[in-house]
LOLO-760812 format. One record per residue: residue number from 1; residue in one letter; x, y, z of N, C-alpha, C in turn. Coordinates in steps of 0.2 Angstrom, whole numbers, plus 5000, padded with zeros to 4 digits. Layout:
   num   residu   n_xx   n_yy   n_zz   ca_xx   ca_yy   ca_zz   c_xx   c_yy   c_zz
   NUM        A      X      Y      Z       X       Y       Z      X      Y      Z
...
***
This chain:
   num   residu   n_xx   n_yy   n_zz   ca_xx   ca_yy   ca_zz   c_xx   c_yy   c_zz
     1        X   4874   5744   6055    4879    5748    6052   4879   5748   6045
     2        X   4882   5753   6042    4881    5753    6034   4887   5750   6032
     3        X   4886   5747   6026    4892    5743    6025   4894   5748   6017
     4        X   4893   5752   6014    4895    5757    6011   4892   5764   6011
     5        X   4897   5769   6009    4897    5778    6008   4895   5779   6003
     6        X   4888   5783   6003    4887    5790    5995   4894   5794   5995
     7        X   4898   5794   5991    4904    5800    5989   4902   5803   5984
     8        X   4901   5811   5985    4900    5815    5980   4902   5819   5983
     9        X   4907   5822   5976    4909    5830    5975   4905   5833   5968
    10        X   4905   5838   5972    4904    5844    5968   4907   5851   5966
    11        X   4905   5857   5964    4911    5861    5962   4905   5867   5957
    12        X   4906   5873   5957    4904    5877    5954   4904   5879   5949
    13        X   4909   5873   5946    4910    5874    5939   4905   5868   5935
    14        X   4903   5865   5940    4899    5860    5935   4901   5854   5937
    15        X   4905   5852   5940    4911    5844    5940   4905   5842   5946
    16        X   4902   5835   5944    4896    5832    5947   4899   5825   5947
    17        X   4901   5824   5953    4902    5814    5954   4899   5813   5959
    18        X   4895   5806   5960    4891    5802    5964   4896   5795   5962
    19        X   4897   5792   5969    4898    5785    5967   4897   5781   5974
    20        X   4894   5776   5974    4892    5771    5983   4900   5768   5982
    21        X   4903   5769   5986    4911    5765    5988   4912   5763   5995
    22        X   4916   5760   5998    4919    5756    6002   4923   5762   6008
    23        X   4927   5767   6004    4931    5771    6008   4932   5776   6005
    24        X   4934   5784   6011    4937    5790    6004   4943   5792   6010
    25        X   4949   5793   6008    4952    5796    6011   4954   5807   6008
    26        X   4954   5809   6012    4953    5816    6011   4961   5820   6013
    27        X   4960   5826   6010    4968    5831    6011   4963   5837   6018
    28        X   4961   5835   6022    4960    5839    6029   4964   5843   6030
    29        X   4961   5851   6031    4968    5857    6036   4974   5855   6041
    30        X   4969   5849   6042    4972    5848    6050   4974   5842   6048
    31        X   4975   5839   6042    4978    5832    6039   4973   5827   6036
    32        X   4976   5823   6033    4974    5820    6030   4971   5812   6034
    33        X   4963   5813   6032    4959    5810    6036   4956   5802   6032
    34        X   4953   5798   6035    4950    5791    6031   4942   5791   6036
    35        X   4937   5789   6029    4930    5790    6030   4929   5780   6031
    36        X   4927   5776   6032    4923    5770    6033   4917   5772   6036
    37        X   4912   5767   6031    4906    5767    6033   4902   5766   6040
    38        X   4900   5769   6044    4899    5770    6052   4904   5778   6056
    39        X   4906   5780   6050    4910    5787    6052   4905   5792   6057
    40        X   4907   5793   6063    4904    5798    6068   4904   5805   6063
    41        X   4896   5812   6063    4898    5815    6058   4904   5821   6061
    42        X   4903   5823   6054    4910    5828    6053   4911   5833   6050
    43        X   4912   5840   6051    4912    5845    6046   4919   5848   6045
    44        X   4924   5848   6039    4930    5853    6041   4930   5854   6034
    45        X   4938   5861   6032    4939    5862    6028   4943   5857   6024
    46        X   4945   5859   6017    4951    5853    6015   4954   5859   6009
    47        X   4961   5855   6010    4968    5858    6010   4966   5856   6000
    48        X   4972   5860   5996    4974    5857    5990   4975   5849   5989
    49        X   4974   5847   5985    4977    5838    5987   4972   5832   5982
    50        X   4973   5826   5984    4970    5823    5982   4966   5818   5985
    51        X   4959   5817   5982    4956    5813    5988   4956   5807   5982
    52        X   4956   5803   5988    4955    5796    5984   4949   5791   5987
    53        X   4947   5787   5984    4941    5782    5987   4943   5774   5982
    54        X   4941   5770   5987    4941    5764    5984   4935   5759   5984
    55        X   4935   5757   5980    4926    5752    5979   4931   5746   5976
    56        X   4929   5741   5982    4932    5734    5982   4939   5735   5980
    57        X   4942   5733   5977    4949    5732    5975   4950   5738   5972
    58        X   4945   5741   5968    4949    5747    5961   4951   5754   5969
    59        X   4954   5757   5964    4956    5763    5971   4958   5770   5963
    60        X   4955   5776   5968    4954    5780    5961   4956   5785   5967
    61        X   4960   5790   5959    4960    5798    5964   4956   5803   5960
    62        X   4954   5810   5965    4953    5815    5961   4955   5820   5963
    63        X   4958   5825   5960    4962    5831    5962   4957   5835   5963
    64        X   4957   5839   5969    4954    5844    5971   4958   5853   5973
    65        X   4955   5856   5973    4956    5861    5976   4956   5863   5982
    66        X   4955   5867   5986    4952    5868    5993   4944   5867   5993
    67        X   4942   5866   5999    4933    5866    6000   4932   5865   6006
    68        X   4925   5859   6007    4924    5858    6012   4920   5853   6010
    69        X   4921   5845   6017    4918    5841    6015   4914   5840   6023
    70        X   4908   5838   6020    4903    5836    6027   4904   5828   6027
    71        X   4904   5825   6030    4903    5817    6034   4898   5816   6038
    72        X   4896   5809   6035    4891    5806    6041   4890   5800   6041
    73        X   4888   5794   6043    4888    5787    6044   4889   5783   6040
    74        X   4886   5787   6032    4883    5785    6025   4883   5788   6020
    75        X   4888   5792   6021    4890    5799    6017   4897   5802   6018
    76        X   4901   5806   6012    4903    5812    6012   4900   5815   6006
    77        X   4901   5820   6010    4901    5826    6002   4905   5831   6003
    78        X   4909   5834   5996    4914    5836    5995   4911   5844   5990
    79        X   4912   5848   5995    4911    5853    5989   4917   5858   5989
    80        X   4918   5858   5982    4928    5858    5981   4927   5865   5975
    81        X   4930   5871   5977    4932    5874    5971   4933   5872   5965
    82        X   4937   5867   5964    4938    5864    5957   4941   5857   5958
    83        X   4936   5852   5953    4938    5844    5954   4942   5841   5948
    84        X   4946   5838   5946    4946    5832    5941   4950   5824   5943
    85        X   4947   5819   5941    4947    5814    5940   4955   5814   5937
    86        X   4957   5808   5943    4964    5809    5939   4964   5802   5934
    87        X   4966   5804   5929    4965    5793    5924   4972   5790   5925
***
């Protein structure tokens, strides 16, 4: 089993993040869903909101817009109308 997830969004405007983390929780149509390493895959839309991910102890958010994120054992990826980093 993989003991960490590739998260990457992206966005058409240019907003490029890659980062290997621990967990991502996501703003899902159908609700707000949590990714761990060994996740069965998964494809849905996703709602306005904030996705947040955590690597060890730190826990970070990013504002998203609507998109779509694929899932899979060792992966999401987020492709989002428009991203930013919240600081």
């Amino acid at each position: 089993m993989d003991t960490k997830l590739v998260f990457k969004i992206i966005t058409p405007e240019g907003f490029d993040f890659t980062e290997e983390v621990d967990e991502v929780v996501a703003p899902g149509s159908e609700g707000e869903f949590g990714v761990f390493p060994g996740h069965i895959p998964l494809i849905t839309t996703l709602n306005n909101g904030v996705v947040s991910y955590r690597k060890g102890t730190l826990k970070k958010d990013i504002d998203i817009t609507a998109g779509y994120v694929e899932v899979g054992p060792d992966r999401v990826y987020i492709l989002a109308d428009k991203a930013q980093i919240k600081e």
